[in-house]
mmCIF file of the N, C-alpha and C atoms, coordinates in Angstrom:
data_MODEL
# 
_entry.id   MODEL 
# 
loop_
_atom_site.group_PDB 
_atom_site.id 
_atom_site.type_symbol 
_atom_site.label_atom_id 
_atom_site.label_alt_id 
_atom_site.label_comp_id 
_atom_site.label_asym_id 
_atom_site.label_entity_id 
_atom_site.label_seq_id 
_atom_site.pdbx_PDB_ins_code 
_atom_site.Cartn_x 
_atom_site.Cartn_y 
_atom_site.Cartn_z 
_atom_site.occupancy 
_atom_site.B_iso_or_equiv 
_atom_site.pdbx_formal_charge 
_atom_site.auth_seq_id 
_atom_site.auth_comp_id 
_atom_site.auth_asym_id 
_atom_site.auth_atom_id 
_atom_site.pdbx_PDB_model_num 
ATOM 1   N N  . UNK A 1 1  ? 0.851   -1.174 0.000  1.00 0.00 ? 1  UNK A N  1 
ATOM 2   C CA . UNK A 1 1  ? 0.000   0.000  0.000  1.00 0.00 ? 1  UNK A CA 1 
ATOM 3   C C  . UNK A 1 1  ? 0.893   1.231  0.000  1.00 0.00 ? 1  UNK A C  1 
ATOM 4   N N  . UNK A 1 2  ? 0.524   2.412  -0.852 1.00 0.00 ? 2  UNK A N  1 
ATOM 5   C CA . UNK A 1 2  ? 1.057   3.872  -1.048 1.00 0.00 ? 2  UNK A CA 1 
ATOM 6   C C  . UNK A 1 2  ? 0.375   4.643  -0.298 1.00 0.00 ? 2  UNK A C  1 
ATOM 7   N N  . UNK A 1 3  ? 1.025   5.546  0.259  1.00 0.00 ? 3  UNK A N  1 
ATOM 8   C CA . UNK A 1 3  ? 0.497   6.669  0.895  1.00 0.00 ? 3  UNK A CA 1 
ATOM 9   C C  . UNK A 1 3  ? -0.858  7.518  0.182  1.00 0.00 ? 3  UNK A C  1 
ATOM 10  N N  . UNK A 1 4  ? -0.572  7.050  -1.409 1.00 0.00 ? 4  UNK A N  1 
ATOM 11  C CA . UNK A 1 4  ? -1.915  7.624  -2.275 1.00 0.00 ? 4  UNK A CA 1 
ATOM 12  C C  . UNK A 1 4  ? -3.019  6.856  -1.304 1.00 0.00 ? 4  UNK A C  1 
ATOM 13  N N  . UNK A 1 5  ? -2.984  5.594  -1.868 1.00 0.00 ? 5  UNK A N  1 
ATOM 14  C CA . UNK A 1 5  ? -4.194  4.496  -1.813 1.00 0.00 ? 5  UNK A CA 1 
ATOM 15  C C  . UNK A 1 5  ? -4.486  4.566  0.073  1.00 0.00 ? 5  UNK A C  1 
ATOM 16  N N  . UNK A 1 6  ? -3.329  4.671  0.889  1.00 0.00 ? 6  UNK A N  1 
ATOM 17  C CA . UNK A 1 6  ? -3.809  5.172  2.373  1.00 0.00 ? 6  UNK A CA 1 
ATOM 18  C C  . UNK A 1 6  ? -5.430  6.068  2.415  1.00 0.00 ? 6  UNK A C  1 
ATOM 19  N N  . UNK A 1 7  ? -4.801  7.337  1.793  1.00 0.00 ? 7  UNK A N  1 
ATOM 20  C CA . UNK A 1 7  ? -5.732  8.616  1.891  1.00 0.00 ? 7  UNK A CA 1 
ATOM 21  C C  . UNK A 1 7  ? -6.532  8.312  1.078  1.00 0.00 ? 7  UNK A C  1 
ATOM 22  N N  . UNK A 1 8  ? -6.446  7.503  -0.154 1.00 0.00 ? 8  UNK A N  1 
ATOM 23  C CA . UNK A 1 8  ? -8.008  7.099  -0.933 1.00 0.00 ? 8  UNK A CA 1 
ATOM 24  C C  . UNK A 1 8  ? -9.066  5.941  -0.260 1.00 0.00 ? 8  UNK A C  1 
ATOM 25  N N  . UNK A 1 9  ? -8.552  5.452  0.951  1.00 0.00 ? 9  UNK A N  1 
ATOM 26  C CA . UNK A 1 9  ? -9.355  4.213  1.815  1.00 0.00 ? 9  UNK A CA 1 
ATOM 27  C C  . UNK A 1 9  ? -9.209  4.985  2.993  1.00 0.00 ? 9  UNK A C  1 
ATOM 28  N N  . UNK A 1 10 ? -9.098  6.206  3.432  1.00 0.00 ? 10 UNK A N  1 
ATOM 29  C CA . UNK A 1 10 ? -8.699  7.095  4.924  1.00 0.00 ? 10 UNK A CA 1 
ATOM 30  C C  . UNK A 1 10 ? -10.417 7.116  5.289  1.00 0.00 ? 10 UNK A C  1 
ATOM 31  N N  . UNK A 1 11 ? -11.365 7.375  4.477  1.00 0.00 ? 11 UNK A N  1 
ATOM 32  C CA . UNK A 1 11 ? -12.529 7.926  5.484  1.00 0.00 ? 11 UNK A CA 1 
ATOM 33  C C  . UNK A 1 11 ? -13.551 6.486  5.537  1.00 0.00 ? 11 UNK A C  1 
ATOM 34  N N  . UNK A 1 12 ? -13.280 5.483  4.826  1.00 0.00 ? 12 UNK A N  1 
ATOM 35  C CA . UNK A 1 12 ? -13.947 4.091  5.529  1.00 0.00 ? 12 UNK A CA 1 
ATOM 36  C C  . UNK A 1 12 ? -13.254 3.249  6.076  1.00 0.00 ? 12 UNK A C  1 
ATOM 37  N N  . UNK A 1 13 ? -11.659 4.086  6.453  1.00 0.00 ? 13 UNK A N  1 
ATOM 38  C CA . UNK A 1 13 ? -10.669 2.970  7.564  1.00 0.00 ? 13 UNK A CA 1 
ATOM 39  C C  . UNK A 1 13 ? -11.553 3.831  8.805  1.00 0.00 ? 13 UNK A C  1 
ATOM 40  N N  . UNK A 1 14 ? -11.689 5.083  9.184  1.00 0.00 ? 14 UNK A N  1 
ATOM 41  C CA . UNK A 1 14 ? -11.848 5.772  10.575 1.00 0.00 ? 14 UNK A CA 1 
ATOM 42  C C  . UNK A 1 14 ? -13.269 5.533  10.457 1.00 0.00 ? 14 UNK A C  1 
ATOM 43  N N  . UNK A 1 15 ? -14.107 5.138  9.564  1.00 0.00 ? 15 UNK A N  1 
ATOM 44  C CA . UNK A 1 15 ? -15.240 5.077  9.586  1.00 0.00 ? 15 UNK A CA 1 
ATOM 45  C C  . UNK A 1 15 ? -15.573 3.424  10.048 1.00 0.00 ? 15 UNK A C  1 
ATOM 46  N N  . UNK A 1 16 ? -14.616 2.527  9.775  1.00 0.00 ? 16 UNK A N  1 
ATOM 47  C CA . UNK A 1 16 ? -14.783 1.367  10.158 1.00 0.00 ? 16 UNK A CA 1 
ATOM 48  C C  . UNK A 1 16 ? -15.695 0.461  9.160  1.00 0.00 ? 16 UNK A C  1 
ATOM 49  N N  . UNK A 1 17 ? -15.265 0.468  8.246  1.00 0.00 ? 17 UNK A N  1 
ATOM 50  C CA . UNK A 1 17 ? -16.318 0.299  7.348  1.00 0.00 ? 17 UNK A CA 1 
ATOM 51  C C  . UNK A 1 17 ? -15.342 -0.826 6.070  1.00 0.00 ? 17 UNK A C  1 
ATOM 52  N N  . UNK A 1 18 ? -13.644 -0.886 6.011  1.00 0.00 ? 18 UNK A N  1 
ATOM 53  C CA . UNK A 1 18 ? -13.117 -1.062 5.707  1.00 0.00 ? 18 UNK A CA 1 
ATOM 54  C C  . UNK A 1 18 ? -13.099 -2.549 5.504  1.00 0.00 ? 18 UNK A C  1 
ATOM 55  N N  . UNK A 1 19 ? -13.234 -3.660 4.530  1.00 0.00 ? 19 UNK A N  1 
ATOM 56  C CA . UNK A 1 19 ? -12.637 -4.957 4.727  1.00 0.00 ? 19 UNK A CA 1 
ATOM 57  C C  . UNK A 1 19 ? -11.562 -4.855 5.145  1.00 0.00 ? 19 UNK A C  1 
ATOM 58  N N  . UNK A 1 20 ? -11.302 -6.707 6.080  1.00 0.00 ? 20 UNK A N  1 
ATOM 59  C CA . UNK A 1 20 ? -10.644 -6.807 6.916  1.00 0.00 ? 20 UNK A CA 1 
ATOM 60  C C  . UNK A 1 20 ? -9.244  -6.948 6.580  1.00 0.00 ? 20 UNK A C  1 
ATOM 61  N N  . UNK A 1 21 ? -9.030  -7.490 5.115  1.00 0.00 ? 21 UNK A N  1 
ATOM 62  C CA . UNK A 1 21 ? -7.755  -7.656 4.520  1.00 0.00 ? 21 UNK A CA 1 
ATOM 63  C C  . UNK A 1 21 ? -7.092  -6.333 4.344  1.00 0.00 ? 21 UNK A C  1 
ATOM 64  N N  . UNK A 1 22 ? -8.167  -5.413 3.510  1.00 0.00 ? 22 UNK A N  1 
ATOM 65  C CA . UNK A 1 22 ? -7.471  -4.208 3.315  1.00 0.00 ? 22 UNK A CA 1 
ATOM 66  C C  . UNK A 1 22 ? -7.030  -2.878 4.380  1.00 0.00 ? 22 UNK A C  1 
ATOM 67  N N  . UNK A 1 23 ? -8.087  -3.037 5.644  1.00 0.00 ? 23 UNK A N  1 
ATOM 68  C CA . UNK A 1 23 ? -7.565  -2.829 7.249  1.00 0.00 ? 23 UNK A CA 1 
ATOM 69  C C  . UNK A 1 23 ? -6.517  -3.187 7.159  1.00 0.00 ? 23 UNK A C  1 
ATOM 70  N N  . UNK A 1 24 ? -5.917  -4.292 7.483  1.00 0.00 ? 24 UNK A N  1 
ATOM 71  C CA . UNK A 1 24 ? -4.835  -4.924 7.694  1.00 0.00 ? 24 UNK A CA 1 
ATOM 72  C C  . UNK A 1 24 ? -3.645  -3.920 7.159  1.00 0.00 ? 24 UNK A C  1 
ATOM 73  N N  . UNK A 1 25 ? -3.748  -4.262 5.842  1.00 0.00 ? 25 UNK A N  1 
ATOM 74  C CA . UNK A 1 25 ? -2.619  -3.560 5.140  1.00 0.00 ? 25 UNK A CA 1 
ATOM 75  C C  . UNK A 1 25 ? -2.080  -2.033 5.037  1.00 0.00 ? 25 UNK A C  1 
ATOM 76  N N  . UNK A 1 26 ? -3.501  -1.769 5.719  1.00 0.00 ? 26 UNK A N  1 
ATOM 77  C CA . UNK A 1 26 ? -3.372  0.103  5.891  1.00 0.00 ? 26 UNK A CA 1 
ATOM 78  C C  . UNK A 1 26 ? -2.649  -0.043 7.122  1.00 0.00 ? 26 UNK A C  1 
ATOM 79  N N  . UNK A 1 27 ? -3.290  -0.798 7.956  1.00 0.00 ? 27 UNK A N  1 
ATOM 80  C CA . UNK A 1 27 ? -2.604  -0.649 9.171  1.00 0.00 ? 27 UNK A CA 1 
ATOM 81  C C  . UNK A 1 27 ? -0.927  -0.978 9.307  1.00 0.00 ? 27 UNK A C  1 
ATOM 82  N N  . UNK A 1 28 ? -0.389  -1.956 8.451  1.00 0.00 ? 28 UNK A N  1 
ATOM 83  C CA . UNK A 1 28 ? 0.584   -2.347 8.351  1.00 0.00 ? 28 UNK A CA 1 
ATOM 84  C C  . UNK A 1 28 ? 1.353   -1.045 8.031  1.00 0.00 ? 28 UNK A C  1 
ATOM 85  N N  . UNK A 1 29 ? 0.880   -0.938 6.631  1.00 0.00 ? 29 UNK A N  1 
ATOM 86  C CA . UNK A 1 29 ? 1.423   0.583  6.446  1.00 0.00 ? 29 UNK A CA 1 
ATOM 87  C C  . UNK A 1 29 ? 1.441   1.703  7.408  1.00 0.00 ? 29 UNK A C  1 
ATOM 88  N N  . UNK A 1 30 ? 1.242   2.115  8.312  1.00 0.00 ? 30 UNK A N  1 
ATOM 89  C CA . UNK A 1 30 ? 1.024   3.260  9.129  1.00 0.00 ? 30 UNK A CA 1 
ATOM 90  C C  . UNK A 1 30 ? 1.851   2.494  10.365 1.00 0.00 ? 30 UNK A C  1 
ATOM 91  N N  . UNK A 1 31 ? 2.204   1.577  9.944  1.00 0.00 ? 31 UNK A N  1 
ATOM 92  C CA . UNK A 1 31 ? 3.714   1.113  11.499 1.00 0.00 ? 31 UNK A CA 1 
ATOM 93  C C  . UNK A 1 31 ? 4.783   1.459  10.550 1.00 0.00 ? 31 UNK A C  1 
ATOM 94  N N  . UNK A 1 32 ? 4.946   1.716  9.351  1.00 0.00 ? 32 UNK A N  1 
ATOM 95  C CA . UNK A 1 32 ? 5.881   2.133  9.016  1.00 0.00 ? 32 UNK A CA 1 
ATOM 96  C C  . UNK A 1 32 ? 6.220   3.550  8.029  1.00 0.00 ? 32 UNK A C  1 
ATOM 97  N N  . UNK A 1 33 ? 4.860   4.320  8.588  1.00 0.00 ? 33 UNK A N  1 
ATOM 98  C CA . UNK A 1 33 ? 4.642   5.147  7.388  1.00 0.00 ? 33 UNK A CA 1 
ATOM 99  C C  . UNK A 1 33 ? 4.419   6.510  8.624  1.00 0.00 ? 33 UNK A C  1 
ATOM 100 N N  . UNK A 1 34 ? 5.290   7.237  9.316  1.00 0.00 ? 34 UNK A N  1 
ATOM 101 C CA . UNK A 1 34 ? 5.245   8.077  10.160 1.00 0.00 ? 34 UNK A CA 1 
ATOM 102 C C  . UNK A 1 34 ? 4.195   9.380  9.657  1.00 0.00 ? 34 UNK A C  1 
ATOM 103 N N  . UNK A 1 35 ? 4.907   9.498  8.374  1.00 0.00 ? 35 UNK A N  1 
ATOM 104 C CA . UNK A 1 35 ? 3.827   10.889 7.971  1.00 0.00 ? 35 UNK A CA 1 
ATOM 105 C C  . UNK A 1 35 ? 2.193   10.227 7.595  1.00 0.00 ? 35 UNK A C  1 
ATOM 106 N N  . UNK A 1 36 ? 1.824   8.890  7.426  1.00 0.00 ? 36 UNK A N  1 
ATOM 107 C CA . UNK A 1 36 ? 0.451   8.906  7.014  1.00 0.00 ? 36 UNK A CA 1 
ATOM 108 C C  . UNK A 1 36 ? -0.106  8.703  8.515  1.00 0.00 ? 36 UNK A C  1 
ATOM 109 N N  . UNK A 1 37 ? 0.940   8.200  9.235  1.00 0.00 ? 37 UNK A N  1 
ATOM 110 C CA . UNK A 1 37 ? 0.594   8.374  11.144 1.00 0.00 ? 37 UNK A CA 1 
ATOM 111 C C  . UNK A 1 37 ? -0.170  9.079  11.298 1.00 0.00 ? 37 UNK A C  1 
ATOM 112 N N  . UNK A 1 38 ? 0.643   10.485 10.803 1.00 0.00 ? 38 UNK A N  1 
ATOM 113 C CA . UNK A 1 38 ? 0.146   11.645 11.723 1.00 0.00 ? 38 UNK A CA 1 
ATOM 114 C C  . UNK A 1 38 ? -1.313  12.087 10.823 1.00 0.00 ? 38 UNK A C  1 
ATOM 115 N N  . UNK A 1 39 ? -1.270  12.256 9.370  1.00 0.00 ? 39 UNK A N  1 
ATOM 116 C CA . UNK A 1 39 ? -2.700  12.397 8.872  1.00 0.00 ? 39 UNK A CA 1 
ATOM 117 C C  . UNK A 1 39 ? -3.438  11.764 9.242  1.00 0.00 ? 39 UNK A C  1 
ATOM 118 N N  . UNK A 1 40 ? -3.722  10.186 9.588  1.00 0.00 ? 40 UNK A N  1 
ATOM 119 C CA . UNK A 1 40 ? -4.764  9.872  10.324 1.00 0.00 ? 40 UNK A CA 1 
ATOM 120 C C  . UNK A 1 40 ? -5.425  9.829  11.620 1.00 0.00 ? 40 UNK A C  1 
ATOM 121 N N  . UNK A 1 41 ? -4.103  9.978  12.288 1.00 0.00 ? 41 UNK A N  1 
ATOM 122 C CA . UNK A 1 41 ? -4.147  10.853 13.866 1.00 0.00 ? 41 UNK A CA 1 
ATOM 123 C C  . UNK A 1 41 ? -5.364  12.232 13.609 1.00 0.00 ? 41 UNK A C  1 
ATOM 124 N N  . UNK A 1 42 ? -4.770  12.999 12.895 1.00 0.00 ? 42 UNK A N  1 
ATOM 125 C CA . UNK A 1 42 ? -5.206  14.822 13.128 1.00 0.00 ? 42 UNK A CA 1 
ATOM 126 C C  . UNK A 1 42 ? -6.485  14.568 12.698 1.00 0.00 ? 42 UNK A C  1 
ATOM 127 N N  . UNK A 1 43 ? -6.891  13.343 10.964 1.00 0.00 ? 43 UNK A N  1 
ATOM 128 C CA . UNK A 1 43 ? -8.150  13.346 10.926 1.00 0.00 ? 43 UNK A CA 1 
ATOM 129 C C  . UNK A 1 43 ? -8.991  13.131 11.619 1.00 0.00 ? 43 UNK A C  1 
ATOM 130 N N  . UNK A 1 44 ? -8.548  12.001 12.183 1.00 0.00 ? 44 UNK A N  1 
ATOM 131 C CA . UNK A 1 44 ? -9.659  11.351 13.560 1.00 0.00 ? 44 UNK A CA 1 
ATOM 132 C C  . UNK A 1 44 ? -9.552  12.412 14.787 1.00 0.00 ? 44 UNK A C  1 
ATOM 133 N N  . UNK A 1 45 ? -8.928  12.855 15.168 1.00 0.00 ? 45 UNK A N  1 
ATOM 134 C CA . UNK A 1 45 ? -8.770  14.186 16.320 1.00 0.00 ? 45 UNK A CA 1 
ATOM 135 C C  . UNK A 1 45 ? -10.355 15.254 15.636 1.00 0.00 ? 45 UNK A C  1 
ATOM 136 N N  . UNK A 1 46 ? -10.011 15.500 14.411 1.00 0.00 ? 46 UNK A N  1 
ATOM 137 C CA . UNK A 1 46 ? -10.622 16.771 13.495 1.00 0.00 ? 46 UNK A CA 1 
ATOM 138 C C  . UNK A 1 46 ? -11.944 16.127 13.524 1.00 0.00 ? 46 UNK A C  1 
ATOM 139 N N  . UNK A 1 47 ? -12.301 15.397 13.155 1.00 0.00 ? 47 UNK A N  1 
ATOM 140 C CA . UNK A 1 47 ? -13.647 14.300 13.302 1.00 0.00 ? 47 UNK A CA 1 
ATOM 141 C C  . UNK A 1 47 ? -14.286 14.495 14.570 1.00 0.00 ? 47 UNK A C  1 
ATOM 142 N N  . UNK A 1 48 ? -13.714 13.974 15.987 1.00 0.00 ? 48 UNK A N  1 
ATOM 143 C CA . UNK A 1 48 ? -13.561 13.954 17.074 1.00 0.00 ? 48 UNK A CA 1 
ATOM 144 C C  . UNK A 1 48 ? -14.128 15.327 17.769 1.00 0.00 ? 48 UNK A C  1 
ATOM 145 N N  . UNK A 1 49 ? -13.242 16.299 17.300 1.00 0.00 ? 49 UNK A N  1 
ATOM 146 C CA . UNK A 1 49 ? -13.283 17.703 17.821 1.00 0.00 ? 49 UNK A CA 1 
ATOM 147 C C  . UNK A 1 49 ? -15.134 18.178 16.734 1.00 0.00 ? 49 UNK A C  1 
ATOM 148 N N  . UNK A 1 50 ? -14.910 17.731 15.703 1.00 0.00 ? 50 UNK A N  1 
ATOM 149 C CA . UNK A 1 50 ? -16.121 18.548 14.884 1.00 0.00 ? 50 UNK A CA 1 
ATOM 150 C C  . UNK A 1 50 ? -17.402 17.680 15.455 1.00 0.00 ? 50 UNK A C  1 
ATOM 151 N N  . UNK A 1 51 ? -17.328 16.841 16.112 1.00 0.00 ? 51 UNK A N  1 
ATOM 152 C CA . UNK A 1 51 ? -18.644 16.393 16.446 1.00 0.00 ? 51 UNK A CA 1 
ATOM 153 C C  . UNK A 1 51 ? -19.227 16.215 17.682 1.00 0.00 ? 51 UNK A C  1 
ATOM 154 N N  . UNK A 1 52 ? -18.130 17.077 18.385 1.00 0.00 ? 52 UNK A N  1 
ATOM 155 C CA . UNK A 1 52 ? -18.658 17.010 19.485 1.00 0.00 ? 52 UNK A CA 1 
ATOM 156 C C  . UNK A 1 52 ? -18.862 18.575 19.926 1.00 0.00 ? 52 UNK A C  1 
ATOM 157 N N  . UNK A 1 53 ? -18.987 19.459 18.845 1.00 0.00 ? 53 UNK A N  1 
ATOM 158 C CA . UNK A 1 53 ? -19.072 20.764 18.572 1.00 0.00 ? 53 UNK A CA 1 
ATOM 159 C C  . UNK A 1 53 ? -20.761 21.040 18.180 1.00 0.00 ? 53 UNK A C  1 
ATOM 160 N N  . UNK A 1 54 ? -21.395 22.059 18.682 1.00 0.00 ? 54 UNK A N  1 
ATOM 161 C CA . UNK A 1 54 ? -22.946 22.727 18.423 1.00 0.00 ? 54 UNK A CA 1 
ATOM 162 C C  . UNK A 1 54 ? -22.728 23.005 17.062 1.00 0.00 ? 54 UNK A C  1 
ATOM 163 N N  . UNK A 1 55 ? -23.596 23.321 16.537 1.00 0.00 ? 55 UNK A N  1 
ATOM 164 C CA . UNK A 1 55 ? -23.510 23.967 15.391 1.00 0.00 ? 55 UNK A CA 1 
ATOM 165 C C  . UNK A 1 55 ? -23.749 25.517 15.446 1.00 0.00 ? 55 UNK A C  1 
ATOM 166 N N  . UNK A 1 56 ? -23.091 26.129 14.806 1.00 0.00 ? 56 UNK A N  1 
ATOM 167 C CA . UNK A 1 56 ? -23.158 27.853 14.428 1.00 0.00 ? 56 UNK A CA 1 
ATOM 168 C C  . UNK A 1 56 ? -24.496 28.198 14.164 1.00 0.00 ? 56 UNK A C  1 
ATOM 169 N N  . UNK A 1 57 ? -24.918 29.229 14.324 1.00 0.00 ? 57 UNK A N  1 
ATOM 170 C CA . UNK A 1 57 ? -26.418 29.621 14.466 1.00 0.00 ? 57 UNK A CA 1 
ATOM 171 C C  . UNK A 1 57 ? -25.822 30.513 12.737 1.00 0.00 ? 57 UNK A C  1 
ATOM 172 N N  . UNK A 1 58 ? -26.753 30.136 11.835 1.00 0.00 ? 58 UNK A N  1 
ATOM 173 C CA . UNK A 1 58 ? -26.848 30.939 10.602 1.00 0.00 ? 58 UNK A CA 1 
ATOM 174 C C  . UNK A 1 58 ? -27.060 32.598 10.831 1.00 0.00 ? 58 UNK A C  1 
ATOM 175 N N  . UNK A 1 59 ? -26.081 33.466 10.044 1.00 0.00 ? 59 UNK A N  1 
ATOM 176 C CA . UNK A 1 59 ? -26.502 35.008 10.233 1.00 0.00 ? 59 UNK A CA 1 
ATOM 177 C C  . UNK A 1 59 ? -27.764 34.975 9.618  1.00 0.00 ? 59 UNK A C  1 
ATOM 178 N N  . UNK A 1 60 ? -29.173 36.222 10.029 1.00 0.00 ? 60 UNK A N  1 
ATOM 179 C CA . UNK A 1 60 ? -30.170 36.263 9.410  1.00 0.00 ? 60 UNK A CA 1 
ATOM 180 C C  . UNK A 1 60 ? -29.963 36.212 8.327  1.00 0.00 ? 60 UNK A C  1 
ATOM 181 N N  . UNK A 1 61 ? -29.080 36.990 7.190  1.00 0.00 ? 61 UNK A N  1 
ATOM 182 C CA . UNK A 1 61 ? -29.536 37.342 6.278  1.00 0.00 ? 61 UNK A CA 1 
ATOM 183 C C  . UNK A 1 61 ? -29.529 35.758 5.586  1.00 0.00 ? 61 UNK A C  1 
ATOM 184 N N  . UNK A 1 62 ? -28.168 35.084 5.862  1.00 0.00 ? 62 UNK A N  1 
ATOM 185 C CA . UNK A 1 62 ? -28.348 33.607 5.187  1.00 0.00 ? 62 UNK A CA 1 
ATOM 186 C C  . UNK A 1 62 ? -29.251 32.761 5.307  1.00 0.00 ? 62 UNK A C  1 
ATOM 187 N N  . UNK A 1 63 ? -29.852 32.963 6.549  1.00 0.00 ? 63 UNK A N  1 
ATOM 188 C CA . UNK A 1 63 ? -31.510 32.306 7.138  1.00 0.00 ? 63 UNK A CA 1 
ATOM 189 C C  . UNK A 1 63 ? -32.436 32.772 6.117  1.00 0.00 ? 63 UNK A C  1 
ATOM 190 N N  . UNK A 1 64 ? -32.415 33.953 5.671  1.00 0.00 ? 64 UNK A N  1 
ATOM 191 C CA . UNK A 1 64 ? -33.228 34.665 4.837  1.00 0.00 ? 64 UNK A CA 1 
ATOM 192 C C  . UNK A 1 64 ? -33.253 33.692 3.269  1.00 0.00 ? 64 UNK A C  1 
ATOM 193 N N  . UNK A 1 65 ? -32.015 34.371 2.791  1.00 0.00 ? 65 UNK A N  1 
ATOM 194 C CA . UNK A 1 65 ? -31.720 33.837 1.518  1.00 0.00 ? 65 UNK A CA 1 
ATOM 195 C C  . UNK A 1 65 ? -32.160 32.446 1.626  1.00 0.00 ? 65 UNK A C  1 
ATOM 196 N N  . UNK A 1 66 ? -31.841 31.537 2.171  1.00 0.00 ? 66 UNK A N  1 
ATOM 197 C CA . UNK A 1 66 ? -31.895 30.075 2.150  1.00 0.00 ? 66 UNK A CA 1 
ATOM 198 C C  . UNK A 1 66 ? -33.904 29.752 1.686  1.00 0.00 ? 66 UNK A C  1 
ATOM 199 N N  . UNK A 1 67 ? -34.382 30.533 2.694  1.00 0.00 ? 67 UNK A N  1 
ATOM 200 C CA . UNK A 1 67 ? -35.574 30.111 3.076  1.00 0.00 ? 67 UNK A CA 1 
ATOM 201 C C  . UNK A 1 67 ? -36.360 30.521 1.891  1.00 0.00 ? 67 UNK A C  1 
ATOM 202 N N  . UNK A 1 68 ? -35.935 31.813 1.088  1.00 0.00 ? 68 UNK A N  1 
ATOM 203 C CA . UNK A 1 68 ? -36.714 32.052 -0.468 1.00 0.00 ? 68 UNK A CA 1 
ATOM 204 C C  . UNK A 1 68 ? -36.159 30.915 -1.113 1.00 0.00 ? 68 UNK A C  1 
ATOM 205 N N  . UNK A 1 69 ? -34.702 30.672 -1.187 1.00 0.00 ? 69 UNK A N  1 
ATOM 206 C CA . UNK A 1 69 ? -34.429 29.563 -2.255 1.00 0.00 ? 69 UNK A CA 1 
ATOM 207 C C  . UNK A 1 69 ? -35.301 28.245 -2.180 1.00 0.00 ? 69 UNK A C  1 
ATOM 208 N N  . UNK A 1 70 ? -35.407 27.523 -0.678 1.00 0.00 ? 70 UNK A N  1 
ATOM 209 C CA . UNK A 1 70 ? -36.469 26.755 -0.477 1.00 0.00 ? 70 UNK A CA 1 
ATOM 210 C C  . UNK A 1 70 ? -37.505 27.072 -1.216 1.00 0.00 ? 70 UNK A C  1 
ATOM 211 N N  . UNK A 1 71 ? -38.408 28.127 -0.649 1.00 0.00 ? 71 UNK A N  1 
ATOM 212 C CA . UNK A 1 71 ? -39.897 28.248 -1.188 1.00 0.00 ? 71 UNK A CA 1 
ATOM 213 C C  . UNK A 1 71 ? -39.986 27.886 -2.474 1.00 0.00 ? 71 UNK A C  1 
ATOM 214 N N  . UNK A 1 72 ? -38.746 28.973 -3.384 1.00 0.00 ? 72 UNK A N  1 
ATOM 215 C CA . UNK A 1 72 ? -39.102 28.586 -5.234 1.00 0.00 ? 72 UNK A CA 1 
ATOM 216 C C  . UNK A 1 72 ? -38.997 27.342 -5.524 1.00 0.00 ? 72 UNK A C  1 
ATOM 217 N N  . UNK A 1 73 ? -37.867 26.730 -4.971 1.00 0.00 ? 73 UNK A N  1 
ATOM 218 C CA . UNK A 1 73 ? -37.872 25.210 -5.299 1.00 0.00 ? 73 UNK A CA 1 
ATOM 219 C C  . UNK A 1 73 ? -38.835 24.639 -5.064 1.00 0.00 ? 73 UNK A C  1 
ATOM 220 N N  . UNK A 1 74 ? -39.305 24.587 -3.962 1.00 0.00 ? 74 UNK A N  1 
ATOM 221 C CA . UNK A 1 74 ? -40.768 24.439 -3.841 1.00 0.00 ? 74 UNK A CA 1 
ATOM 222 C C  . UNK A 1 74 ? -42.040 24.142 -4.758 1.00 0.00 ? 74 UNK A C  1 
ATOM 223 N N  . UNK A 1 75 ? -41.852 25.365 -5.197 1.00 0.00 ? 75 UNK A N  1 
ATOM 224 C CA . UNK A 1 75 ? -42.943 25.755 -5.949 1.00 0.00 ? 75 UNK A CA 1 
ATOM 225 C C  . UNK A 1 75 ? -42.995 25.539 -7.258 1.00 0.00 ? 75 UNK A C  1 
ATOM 226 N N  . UNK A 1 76 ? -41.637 24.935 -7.767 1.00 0.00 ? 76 UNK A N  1 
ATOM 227 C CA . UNK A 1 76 ? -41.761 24.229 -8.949 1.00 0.00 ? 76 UNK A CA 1 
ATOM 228 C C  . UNK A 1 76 ? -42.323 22.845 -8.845 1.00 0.00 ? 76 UNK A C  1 
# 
C-alpha cells in the first residue's frame, strides 16, 4: 500500500467500514509510514473535535436567503 491508496481508503478505515484484509494492510502501512501516522491521527482528532461541537447559528440574512431559495424550489 502507497500513501496515495492510504488517503483514498482514509474515510472508511476511521469510519470502520473497511474490509478486513485491506484494514490490515493500511494498518501495516502506518507502522511504518510516520507521515500517514500523523494524517490519520489529526483526521480522527478533526472528526472527534467537529462532532462534538454545536452547530453555528446561521446570520439572518443567510436564514433569509436560504428560506426564499427553499420556497421557489418548492414551488416548482
Amino acid at each position: 500500500m502507497t500513501c496515495r491508496d492510504l488517503i483514498r481508503e482514509l474515510s472508511e478505515y476511521l469510519d470502520g467500514e473497511l474490509d478486513l484484509a485491506l484494514a490490515e494492510e493500511l494498518m501495516r502501512h502506518l507502522g511504518r509510514c510516520e507521515d500517514c501516522g500523523i494524517v490519520v491521527d489529526t483526521t480522527r482528532r478533526t472528526i472527534e473535535m467537529y462532532c462534538n461541537m454545536e452547530p453555528a447559528p446561521l446570520p439572518p440574512d443567510v436564514k433569509q436567503r436560504l428560506q426564499r431559495a427553499l420556497e421557489q424550489r418548492l414551488k416548482r
